[in-house]
N, C-alpha and C positions, 0 to 999 in steps of 0.2 A: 781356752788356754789357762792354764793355771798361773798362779801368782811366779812362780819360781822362773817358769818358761819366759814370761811380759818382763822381766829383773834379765832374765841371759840376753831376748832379743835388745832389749834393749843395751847393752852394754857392749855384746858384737857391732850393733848397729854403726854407735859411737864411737869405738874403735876404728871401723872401717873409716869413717867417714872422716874422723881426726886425722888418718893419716898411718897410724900404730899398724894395720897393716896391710899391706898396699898389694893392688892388682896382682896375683897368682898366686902368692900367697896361702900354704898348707892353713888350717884350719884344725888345730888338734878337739877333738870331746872333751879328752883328756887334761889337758893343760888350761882349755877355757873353764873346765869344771871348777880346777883348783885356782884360777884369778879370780873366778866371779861367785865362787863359795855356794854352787849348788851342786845338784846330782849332773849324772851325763846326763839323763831322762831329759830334761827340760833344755839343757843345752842343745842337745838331737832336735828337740821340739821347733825348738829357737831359729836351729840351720834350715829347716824346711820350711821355717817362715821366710826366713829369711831371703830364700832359691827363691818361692814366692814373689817376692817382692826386688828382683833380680840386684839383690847383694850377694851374692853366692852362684855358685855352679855346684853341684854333688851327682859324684859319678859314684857308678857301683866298683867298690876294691879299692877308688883313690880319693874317698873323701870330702869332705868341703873346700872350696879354692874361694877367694875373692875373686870375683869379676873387673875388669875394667872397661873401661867407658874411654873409646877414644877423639879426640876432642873430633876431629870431623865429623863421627857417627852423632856427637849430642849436637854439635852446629847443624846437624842437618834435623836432626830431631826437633829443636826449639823452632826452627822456620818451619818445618809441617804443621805443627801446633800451631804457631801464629799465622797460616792459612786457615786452617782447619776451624779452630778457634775461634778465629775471629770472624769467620762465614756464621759458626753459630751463633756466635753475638748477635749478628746480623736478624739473621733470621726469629731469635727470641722478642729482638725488638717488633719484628710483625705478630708472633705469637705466643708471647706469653701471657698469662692470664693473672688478675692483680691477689691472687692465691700465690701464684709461683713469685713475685714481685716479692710480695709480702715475705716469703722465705727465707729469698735472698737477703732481705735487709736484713732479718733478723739475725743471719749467719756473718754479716757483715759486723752487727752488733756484739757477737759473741767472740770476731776478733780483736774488737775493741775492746773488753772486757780482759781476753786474753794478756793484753797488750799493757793498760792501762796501770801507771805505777809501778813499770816492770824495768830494772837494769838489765837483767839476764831475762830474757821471753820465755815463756812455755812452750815452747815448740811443740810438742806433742799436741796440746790445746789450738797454736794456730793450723796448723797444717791440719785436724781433722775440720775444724770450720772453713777452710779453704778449699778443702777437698770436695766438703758439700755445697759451698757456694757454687763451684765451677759443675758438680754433678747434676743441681739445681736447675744453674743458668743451660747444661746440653741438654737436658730434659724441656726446658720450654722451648727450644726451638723446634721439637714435634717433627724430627726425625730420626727414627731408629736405625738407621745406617748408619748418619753422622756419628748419632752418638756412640757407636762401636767403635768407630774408626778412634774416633779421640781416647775411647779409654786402653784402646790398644794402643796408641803412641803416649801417653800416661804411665811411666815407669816410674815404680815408686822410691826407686834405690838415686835418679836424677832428680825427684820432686823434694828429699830430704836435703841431699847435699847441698842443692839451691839455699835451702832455709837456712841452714847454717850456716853459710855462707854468710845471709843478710843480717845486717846490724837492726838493732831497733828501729833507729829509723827508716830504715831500709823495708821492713817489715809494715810502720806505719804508711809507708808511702805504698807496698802493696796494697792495701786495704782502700787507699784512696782512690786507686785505680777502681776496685770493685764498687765504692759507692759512685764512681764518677759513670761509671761501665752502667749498673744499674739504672742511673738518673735518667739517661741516655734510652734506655731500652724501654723505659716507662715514659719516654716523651718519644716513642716510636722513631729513634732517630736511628736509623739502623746504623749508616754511614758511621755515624760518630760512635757507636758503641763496638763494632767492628774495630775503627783506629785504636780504642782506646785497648782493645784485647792484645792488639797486633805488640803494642806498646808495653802494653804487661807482660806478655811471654817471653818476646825478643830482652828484656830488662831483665827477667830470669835467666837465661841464657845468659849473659853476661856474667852473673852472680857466679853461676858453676865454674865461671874457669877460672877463678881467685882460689889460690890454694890456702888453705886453712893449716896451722900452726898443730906440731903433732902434742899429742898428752907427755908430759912427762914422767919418769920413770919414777914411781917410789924410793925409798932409800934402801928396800931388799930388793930394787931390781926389778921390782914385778909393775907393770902398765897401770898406773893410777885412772881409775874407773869414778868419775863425776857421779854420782847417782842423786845428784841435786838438782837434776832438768841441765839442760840445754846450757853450752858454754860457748860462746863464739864474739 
């Protein structure tokens, strides 16, 4: 992906996720061209990422729609995870190996890095060390079923909104979970790194259904676009 394309996703992203525009919602090439000052090319680029990563729908002849996420479908989402999840917690604690240990902590470290000295967080920085902690921790439980299961209920367009949602602290208190989760799984206690999973997901789930405050408009009108990281 090119620079131009990583600048559109991102800024549809933000938009969507602020609020600026809401479930069904047309999606012009055109008019995101000229808010977000590049070509359509990357914009196009941008929406397919984005259908990817289920913020968008694009049908042939009617274009890009926001998606929405209706709050039963994600209540029922965040309890399958925190079954599912938290089984794998479980089972990492019998098998993971102090290589796979070692990973996680250090992805745990790189959120604290993320984090550390921060009023406004990197979002983009915690969520991909988050992403591989949790990728890390399905991989040592040394099931490849599981872990399909989990990256199929893992919707990326749920897993953002969540972050933004979360305040600072909020965020360090994820992280606490994951060294608490880890500690756990390396003193083989499965029971306990299981709750503590169960506890971390279901606390995400919470996050998402706090609605977040829209961007305001510039003074010509046009959707004032953050391109300073992460506002919430």
């Amino acid at each position: 992906m090119s620079k131009s394309s990583d600048k559109a996703y991102e800024a549809i992203r933000d938009m969507i996720v602020d609020g600026v525009f809401a479930p069904g919602d047309r999606l012009s090439e055109e008019a995101l061209s000229a808010e977000i000052g590049v070509s359509r090319t990357p914009v196009r680029e941008a929406l397919r990422r984005l259908e990817g990563d289920y913020f968008v729908s694009i049908r042939a002849n009617r274009g890009a729609r926001v998606l929405g996420w209706e709050t039963e479908d994600v209540e029922d989402l965040f309890q399958l995870r925190a079954i599912i999840e938290g089984f794998a917690a479980r089972c990492a604690a019998e098998r993971a190996t102090a290589d796979e240990i070692a990973a996680m902590r250090a992805e745990i470290a790189a959120i604290d890095k993320a984090l550390a000295g921060r009023v406004r967080p990197d979002i983009d920085r915690f969520l991909s060390a988050n992403s591989r902690f949790h990728e890390l921790l399905s991989g040592a439980a040394k099931n490849t079923r599981l872990t399909e299961i989990i990256k199929s209920l893992v919707a990326q367009a749920v897993v953002f909104r969540t972050a933004k949602r979360y305040s600072l602290d909020d965020l360090q208190r994820s992280n606490f979970h994951h060294r608490e989760m880890l500690d756990a799984i390396e003193a083989r206690d499965g029971a306990l790194a299981e709750t503590i999973m169960k506890t971390h997901i279901l606390a995400a789930g919470r996050a998402f259904k706090q609605k977040p405050g829209k961007s305001p408009p510039t003074a010509n009108g046009k959707v004032r676009i953050d391109r300073g990281g992460a506002d919430f």
